[in-house]
Each structure stands twice: as C-alpha cells, then as structure tokens.
KOLGU-181122 format. One record per residue: x, y, z of N, C-alpha, C, O in turn; residue number from 1; residue in one letter. Coordinates in steps of 0.2 Angstrom, whole numbers, plus 5000, padded with zeros to 4 digits. Atoms other than C-alpha are relative to their C-alpha. Layout:
<filums>
- n_px; n_py; n_pz; ca_px; ca_py; ca_pz; c_px; c_py; c_pz; o_px; o_py; o_pz; nr; rest
- X; Y; Z; X; Y; Z; X; Y; Z; X; Y; Z; NUM; A
...
</filums>
This chain:
<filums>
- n_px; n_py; n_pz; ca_px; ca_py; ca_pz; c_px; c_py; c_pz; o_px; o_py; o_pz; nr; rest
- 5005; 4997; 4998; 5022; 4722; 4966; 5001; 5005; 5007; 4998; 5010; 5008; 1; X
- 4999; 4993; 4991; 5030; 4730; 4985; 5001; 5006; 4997; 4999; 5011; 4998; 2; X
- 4996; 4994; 5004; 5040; 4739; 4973; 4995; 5007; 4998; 4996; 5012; 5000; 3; X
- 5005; 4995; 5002; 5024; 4748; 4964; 4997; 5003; 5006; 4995; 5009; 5007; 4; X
- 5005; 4996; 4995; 5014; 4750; 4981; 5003; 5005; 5004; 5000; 5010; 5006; 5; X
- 4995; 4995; 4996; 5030; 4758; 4992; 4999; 5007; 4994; 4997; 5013; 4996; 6; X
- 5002; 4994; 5005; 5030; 4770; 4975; 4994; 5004; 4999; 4993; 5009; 4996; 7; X
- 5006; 4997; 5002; 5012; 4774; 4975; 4998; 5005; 5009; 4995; 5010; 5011; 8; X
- 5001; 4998; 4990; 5012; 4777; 4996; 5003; 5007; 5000; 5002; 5013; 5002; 9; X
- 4996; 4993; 4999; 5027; 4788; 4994; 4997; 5005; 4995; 4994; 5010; 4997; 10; X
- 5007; 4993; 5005; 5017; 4799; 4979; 4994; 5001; 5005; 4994; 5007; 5006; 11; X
- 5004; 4997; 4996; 5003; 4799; 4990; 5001; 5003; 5006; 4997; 5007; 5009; 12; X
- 4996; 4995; 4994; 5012; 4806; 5004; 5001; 5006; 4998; 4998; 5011; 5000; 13; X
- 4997; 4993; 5003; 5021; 4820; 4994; 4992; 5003; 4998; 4990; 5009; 5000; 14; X
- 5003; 4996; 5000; 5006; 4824; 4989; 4995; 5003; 5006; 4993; 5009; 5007; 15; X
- 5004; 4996; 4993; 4997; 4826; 5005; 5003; 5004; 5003; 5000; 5009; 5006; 16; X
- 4994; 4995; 4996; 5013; 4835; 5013; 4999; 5007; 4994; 4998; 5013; 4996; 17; X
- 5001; 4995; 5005; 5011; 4847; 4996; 4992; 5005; 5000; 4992; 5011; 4999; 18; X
- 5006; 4995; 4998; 4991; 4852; 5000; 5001; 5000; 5008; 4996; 5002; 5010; 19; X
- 4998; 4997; 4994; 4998; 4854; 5019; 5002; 5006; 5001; 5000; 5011; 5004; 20; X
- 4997; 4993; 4998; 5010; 4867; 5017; 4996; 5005; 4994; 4996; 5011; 4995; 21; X
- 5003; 4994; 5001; 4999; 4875; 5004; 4995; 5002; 5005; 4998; 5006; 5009; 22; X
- 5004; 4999; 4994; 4985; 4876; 5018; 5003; 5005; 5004; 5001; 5010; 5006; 23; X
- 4998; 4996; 4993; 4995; 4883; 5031; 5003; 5005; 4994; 4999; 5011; 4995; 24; X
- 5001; 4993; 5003; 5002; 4895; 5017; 4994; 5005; 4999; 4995; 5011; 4999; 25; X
- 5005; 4995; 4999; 4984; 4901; 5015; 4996; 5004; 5006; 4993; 5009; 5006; 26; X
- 5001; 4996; 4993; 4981; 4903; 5033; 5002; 5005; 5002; 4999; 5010; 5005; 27; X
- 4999; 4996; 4998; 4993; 4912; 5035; 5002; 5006; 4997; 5007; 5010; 5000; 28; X
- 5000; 4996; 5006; 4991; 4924; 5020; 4992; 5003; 5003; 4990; 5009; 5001; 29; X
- 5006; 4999; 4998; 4973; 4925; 5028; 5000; 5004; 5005; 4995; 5008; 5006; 30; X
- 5001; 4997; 4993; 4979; 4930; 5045; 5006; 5006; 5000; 5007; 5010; 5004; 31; X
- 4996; 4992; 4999; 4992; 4944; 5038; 4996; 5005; 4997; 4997; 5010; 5000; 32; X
- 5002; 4995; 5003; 4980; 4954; 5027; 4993; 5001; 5006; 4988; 5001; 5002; 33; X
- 5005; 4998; 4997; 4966; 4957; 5040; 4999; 5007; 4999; 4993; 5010; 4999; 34; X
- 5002; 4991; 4998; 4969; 4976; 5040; 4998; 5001; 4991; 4996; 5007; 4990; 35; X
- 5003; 4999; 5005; 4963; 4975; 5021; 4991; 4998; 4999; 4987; 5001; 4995; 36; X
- 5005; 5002; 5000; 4948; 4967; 5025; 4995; 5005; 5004; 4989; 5004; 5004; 37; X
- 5004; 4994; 4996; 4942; 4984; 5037; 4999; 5004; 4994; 5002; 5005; 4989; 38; X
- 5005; 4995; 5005; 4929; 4995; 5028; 5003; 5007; 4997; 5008; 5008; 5001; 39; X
- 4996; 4993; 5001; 4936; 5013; 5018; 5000; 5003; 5003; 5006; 5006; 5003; 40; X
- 5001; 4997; 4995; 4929; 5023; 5032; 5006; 4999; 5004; 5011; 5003; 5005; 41; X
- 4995; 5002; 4994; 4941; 5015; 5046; 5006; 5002; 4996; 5008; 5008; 4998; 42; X
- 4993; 4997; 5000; 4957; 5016; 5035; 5000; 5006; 4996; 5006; 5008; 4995; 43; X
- 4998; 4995; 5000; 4955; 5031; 5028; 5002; 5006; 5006; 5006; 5011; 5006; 44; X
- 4998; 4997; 4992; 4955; 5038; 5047; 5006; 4998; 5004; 5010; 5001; 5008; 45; X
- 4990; 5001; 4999; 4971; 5027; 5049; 5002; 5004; 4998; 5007; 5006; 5000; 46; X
- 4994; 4998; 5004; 4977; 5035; 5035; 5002; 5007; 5003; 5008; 5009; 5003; 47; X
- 4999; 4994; 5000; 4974; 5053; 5040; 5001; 5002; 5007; 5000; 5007; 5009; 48; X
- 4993; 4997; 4997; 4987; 5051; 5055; 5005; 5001; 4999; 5009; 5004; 5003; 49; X
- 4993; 4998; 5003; 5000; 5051; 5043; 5002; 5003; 4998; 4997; 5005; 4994; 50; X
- 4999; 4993; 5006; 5008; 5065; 5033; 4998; 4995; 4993; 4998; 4989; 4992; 51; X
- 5001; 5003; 5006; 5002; 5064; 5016; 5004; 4997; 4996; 5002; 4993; 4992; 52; X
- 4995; 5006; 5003; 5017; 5058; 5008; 4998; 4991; 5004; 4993; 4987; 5002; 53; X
- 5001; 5006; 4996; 5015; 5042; 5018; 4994; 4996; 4997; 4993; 4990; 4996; 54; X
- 5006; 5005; 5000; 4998; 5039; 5015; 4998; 5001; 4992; 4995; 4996; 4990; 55; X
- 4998; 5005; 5006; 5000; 5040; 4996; 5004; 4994; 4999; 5004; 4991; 4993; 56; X
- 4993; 5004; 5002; 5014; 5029; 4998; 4998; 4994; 5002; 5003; 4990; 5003; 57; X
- 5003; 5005; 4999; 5003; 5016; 5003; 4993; 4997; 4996; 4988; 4993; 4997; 58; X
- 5003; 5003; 5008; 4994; 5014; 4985; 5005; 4996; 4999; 5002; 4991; 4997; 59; X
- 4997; 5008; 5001; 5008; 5001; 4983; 4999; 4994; 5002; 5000; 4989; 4998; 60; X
- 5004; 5005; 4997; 5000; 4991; 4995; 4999; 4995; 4996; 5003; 4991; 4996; 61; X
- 5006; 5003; 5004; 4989; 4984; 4983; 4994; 5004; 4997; 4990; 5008; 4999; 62; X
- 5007; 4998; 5003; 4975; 4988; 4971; 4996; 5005; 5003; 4995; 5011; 5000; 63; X
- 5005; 4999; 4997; 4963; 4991; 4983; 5002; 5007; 5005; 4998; 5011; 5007; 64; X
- 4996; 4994; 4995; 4974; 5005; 4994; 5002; 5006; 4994; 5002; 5012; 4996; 65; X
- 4999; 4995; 5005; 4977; 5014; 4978; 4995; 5007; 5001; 4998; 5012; 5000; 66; X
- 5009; 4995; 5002; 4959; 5025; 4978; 5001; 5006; 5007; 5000; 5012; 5006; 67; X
- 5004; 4998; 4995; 4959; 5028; 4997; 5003; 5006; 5004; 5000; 5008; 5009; 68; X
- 4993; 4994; 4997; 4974; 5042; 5001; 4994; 5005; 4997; 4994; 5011; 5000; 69; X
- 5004; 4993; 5002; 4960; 5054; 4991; 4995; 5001; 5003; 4993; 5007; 5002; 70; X
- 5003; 5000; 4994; 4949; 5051; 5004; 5000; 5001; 5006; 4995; 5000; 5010; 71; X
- 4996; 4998; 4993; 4959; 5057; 5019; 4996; 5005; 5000; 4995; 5009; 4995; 72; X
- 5003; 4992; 4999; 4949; 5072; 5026; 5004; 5003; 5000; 5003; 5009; 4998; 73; X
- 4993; 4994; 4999; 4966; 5080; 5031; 5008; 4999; 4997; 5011; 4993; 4998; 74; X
- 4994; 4998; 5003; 4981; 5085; 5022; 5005; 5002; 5005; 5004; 5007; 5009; 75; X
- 4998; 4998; 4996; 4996; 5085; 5032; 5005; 5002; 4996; 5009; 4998; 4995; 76; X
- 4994; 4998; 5002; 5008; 5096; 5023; 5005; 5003; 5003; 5003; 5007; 5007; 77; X
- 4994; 4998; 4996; 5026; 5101; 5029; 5005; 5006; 4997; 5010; 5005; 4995; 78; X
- 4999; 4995; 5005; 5028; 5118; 5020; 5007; 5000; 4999; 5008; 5001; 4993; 79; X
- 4996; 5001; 5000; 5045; 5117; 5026; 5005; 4996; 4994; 5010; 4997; 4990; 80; X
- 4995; 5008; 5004; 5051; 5101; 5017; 4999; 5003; 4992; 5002; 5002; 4987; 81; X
- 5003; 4998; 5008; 5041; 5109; 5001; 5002; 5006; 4997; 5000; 5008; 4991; 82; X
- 4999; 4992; 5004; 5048; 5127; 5001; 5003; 5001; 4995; 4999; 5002; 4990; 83; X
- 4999; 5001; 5007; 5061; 5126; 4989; 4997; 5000; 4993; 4999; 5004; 4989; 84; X
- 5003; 5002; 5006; 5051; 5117; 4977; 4993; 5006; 4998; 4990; 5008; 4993; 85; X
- 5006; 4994; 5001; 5036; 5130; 4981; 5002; 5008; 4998; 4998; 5013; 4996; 86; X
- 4997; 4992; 4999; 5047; 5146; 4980; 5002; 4999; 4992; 5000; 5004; 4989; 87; X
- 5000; 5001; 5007; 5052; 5138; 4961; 4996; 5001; 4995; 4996; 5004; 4990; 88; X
- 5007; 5002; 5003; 5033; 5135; 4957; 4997; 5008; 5001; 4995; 5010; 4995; 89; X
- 4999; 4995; 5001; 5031; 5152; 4962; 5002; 5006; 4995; 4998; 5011; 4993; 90; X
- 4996; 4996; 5004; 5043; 5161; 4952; 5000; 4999; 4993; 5002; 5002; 4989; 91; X
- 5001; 5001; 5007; 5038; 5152; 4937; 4993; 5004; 4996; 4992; 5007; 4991; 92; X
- 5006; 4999; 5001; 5021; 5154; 4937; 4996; 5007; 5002; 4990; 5008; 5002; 93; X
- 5005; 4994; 4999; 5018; 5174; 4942; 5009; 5005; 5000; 5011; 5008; 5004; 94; X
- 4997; 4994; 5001; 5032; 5184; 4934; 4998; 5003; 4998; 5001; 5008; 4996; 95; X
- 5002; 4993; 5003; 5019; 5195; 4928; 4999; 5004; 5007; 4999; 5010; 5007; 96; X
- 5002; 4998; 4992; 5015; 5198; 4948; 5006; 5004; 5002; 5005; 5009; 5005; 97; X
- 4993; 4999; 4996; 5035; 5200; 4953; 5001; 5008; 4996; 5003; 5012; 4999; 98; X
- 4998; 4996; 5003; 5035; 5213; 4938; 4997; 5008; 5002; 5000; 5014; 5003; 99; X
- 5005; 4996; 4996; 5019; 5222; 4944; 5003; 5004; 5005; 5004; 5010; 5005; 100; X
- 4998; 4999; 4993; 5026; 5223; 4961; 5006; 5005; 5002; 5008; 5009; 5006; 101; X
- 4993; 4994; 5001; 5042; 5231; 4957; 4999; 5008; 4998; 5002; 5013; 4999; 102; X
- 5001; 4992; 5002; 5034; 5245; 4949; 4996; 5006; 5006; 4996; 5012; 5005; 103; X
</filums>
C-alpha cells in the first residue's frame, strides 16, 4: 500500500508542477502581446513612423496586423531604392508616349 500512495503523491505532483508551468507560460504570453491589445487607431499611427515596406512587413505579425498597414495615412516611399524598378515599369507601359515624344 506505501508503494501505491508514494505513486499516486508523485503523479499528483507532476501533475501540479505541469498546470504550474503552463500558468506562468500563459502569463507570460499575456505580458508579451500587450501592443496587440491597443485599438487600430494607436498602431496604425505607430505604423505610419515606418517606411512602408516595414509596416507591410508586419502583416506577419499575426492575423490581426494583416489589415492595418492600409490604414497608414502616410506612405513613406524611397523613390530612390524604387528607381530602377520604376524606370522599367515606365518603359514598359508608355512606348507609345517614348514614340510620340521622339517625333
């Protein structure tokens, strides 16, 4: 009979030690995501510190951060970083203007 109660004591330890660290894991799953718990208004105003790459690139976030980068009132773009790819988009899209222009 010690033999079953020593066995039933240590199962119920494990198990108390097992809803312990879930607890403190949900605490502190509770005490990282606070900045998701602020209204659309606040972090869309964080967002629109960041250049716009940035604050798309925080739809990975989660779910919920997906939506709010088209909400940004200001677009930060860096025409530089984009020329290139804009002088192609250009060139694609108005050789009837380039042809024009030449005459």
């Amino acid at each position: 009979m010690e033999r079953a109660e020593r066995a039933e004591r240590r199962d119920v330890l494990r198990l108390q030690q097992g809803n312990a660290r879930a607890e403190k894991r949900r605490v502190r799953r509770q005490r990282i995501d606070i900045i998701s718990g602020l209204p659309d208004c606040l972090l869309t105003h964080i967002l629109s510190f960041l250049p716009t790459r940035d604050a798309v690139l925080t739809g990975i976030l989660s779910s919920r951060w997906r939506p709010l980068w088209k909400l940004v009132p200001v677009l930060h773009l860096d025409q530089i970083q984009h020329r290139p790819m804009l002088r192609r988009v250009v060139d694609d899209a108005f050789p009837f203007v380039d042809t024009v222009s030449r005459i």
